[in-house]
C-alpha positions in Angstrom: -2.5 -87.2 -52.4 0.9 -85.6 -52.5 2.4 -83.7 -55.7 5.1 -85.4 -56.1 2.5 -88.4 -56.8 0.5 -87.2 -59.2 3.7 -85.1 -61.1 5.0 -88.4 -63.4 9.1 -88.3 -63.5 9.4 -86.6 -66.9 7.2 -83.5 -64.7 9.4 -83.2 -62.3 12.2 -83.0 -64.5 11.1 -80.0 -65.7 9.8 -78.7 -62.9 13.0 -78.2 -61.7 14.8 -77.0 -64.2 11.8 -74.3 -64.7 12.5 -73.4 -61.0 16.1 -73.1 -61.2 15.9 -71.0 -64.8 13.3 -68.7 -63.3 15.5 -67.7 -60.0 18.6 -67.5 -62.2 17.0 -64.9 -63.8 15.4 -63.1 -61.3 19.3 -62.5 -59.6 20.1 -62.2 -63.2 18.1 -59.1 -63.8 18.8 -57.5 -60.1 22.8 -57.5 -60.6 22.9 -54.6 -63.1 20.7 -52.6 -60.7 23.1 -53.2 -57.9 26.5 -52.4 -59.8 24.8 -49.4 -60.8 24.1 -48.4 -57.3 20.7 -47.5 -58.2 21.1 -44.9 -60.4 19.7 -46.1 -63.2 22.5 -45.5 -65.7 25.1 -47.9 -67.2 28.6 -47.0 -68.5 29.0 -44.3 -66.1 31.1 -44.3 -62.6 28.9 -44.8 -59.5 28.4 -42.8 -56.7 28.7 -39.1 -55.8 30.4 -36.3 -58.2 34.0 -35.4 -57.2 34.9 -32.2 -54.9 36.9 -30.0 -57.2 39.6 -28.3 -54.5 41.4 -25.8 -56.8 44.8 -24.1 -54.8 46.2 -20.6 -56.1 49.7 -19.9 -56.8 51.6 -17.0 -55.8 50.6 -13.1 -55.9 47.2 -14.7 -56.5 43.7 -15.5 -54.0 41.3 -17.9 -54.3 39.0 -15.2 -56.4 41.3 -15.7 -59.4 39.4 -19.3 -59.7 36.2 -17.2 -59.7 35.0 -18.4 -63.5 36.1 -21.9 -63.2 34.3 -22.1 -60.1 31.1 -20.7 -61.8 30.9 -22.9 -64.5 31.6 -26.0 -62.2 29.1 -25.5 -60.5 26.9 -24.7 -63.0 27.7 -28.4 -64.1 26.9 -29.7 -60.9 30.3 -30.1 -59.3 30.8 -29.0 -55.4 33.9 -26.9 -55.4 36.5 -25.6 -52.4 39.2 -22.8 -52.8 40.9 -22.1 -50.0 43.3 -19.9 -49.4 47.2 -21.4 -50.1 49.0 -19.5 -47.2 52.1 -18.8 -49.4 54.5 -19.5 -46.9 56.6 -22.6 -47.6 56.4 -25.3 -49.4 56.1 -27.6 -46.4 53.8 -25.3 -44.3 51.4 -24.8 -47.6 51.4 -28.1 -48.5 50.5 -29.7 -45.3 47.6 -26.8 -44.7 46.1 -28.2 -47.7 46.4 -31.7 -47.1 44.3 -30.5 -43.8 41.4 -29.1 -46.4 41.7 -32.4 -48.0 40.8 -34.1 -44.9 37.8 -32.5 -44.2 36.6 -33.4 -47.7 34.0 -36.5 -47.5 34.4 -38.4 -51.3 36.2 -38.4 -54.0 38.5 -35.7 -55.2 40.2 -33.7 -58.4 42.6 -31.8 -57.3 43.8 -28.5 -59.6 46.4 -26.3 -59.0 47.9 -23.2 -60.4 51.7 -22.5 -60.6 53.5 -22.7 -57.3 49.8 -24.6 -56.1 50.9 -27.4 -58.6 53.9 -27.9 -56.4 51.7 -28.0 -53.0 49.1 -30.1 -54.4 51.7 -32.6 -55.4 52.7 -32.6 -51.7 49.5 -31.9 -50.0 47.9 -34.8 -51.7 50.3 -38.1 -50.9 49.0 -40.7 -49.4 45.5 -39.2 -49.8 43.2 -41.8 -51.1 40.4 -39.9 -51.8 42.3 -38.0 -54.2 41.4 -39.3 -58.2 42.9 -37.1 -60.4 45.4 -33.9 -60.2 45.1 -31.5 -62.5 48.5 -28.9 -62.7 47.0 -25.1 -64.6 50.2 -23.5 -65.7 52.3 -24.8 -62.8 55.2 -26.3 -61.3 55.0 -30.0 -60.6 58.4 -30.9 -59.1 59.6 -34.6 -58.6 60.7 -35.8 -54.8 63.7 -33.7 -53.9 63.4 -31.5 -56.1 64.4 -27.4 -55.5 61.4 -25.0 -57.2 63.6 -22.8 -57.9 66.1 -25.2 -59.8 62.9 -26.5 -61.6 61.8 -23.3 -62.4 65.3 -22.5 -64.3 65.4 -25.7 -66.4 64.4 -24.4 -69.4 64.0 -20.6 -70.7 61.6 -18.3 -71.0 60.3 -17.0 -67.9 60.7 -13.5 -67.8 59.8 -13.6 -63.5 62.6 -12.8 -61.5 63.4 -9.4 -63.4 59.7 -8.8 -62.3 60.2 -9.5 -59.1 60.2 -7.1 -55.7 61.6 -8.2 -52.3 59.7 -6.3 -49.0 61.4 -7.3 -46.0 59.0 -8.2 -42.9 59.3 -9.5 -39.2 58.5 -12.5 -37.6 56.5 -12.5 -33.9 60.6 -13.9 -32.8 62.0 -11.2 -33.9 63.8 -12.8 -37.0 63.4 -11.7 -40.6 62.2 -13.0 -43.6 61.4 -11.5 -47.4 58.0 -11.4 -49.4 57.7 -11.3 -52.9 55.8 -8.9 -54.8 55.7 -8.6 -58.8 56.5 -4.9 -59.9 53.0 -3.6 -60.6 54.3 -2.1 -64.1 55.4 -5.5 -65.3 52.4 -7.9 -63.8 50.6 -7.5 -67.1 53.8 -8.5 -69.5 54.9 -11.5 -67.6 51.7 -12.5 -65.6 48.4 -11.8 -67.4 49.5 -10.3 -71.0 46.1 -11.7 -72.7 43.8 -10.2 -70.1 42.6 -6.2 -69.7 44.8 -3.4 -68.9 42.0 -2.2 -66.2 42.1 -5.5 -64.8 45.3 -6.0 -64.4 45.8 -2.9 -62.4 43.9 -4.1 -60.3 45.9 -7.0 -59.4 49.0 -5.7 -59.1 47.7 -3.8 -56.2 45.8 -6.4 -54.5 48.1 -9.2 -55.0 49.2 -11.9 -52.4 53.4 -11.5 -52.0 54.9 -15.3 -51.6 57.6 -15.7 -48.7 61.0 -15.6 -50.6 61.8 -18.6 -49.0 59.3 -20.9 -50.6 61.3 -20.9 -54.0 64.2 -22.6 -52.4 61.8 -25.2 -50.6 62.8 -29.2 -51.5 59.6 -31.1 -52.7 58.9 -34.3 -49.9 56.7 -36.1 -52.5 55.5 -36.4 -56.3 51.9 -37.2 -55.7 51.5 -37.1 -59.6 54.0 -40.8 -59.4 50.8 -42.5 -58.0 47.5 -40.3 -59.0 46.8 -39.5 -62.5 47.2 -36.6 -63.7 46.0 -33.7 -66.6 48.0 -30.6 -67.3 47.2 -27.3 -69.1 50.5 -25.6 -70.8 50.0 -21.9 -71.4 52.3 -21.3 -74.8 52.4 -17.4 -73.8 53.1 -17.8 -70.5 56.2 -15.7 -69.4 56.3 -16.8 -65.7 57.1 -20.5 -66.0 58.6 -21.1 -69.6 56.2 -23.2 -71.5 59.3 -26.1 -72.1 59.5 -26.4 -68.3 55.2 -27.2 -68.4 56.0 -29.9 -71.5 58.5 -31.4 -69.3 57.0 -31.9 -66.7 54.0 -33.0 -68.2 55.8 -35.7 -70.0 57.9 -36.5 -67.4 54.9 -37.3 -65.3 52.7 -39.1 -68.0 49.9 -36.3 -67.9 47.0 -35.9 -69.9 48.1 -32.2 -71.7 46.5 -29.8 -73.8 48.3 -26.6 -74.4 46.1 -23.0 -74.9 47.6 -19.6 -76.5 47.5 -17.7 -72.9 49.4 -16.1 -70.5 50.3 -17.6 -67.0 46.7 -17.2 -65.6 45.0 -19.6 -68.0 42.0 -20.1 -65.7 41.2 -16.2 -65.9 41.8 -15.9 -69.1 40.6 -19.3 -71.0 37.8 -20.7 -68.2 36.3 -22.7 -70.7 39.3 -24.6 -71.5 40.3 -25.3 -67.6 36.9 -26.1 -66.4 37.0 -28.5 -69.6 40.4 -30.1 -69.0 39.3 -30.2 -64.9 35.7 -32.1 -66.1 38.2 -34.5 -68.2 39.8 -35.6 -65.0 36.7 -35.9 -62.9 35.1 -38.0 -65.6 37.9 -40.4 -65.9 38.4 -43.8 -64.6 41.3 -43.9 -62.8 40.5 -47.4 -61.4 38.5 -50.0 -62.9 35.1 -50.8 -61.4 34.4 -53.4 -58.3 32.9 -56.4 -58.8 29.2 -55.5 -57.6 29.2 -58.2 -54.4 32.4 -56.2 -53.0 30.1 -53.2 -52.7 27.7 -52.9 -49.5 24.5 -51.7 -48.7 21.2 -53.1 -49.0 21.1 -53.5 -52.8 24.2 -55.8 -52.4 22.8 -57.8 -49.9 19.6 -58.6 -52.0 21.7 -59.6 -54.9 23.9 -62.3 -52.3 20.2 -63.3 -51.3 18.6 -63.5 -54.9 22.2 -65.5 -55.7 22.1 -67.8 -52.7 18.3 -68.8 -53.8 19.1 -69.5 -57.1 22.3 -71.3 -56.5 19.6 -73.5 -54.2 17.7 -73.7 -56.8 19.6 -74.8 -59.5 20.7 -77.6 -56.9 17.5 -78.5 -56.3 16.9 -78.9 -59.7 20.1 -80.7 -60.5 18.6 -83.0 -57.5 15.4 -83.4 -58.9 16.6 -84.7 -62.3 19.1 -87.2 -60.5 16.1 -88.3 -58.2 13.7 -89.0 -61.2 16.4 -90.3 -63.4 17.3 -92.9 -60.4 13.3 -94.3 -61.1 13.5 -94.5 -64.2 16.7 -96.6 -64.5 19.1 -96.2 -67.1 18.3 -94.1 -69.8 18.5 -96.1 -73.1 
């Protein structure tokens, strides 16, 4: 004899709503696993750690991110510092927006002092770009002449430092590289770090073509990414006020440290701190977890599509039984 013989109406009542509560749950208890994408932890953001890509300013290498890179690592962050060419606004920017390219995930993107200004080029229109973060640097707005932003406000003590070196092009034309005056590097560039050390740079710095101070900005990525600034009180290269104003002007999460204008040699701990800031942040909120694909998604649509079943098949099952009992009274 069938089941459904023996199984009086009032059993199959709540057979079916036990059938449609137990699926429920079931999906119920797989959807935080699959908004989590597996990893086991809640209130943090899914998926793989940013690429920290931190660009150099002028008379300046890559090695000058040297400690920041250390202790990023040490954190678990991958990191690239390439080499900022130093040649143009227009040429840097869009050399780095290259580098960007061949980046797979997410990315925070830091720059130092003219590298604020390339960044904020090099990185419209780039997607996988969450955060900026400007050490110390220029950020200009769309339009805007480096040099023009540079003299907003006083206190930079750089052009007096400066040295012009003439040099030739492959065509035959000329252009102008500048050079800081090795017995004034320390005062206006790195006051707050060793005597010793700054020797050292002067003689091994990276001269900037004169040309890129009087390059026009073609975008003002910080408008559309969020962005975290470090202002260096001491620094004597860009005027602190010009950092604040910027900053504000573009909404960015500041802190400012007592150092010179190579904060990230000089206070590591703070940058790296400010850069893990961005990388931790938000910037969007999170998906619903059936927008996401993969395997984990799919079983949750599955488990959803059963229990959606099976709430209708209970829903069915109470209407069927109620229809033989008659009325309820």
């Amino acid at each position: 004899m069938p089941a459904s013989c023996v199984l009086g109406p009032r059993s199959r009542v709540r057979r079916g709503y036990a059938l449609a509560a137990a699926l429920t749950s079931l999906a119920s208890v797989a959807a935080p696993a699959a908004a989590d994408g597996g990893s086991g932890r809640t209130g943090g953001p899914a998926g793989p750690r940013p690429t920290v890509v931190a660009v150099h300013g002028a008379f300046a290498d890559a090695s000058s991110w040297n400690a920041v890179v250390e202790r990023l690592q040490r954190a678990g962050y991958p990191v690239v510092a390439p080499a900022n060419p130093l040649r143009g606004l227009a040429q840097d920017s869009t050399y780095i927006s290259s580098v960007l390219k061949s980046i797979q995930g997410p990315i925070v993107l830091v720059g130092h002092s003219y590298g604020g200004a390339v960044i904020s080029s090099a990185a419209n229109g780039n997607r996988q770009v969450k955060a900026l973060v400007f050490i110390d640097a220029l950020m200009p707005d769309k339009g805007e002449v480096l040099s023009e932003l540079a003299a907003k406000f006083r206190g930079s003590e750089l052009s007096s430092a400066l040295k012009s070196v003439p040099f030739r092009n492959a065509d035959g034309t000329m252009g102008a590289d500048l050079y800081l005056q090795p017995d004034k590097l320390r005062r206006v560039f790195a006051a707050d770090l060793p005597a010793a050390m700054t020797q050292q740079m002067a003689v091994s710095q990276r001269p900037i073509a004169a040309s890129a101070f009087a390059g026009r900005a073609a975008a003002a990525a910080w408008r559309a990414i969020p962005s975290w600034a470090l202002v260096g009180t001491k620094d004597k290269a860009i005027a602190p006020d010009v950092e604040r104003f910027e900053a504000k002007r573009a909404g960015s999460h500041t802190i400012e440290v007592s150092s010179s204008h190579v904060a990230m040699i000089s206070h590591p701990d703070a940058v790296t701190d400010l850069i893990l800031a961005a990388a931790a942040a938000k910037s969007a909120p999170a998906k619903p977890a059936l927008a996401a694909t993969g395997s984990k998604s799919l079983v949750l649509m599955e488990l959803g599509t059963v229990a959606g079943a099976a709430v209708l098949a209970g829903a069915g099952l109470v209407k069927s039984a109620r229809r033989r009992r008659g009325p309820a009274r």
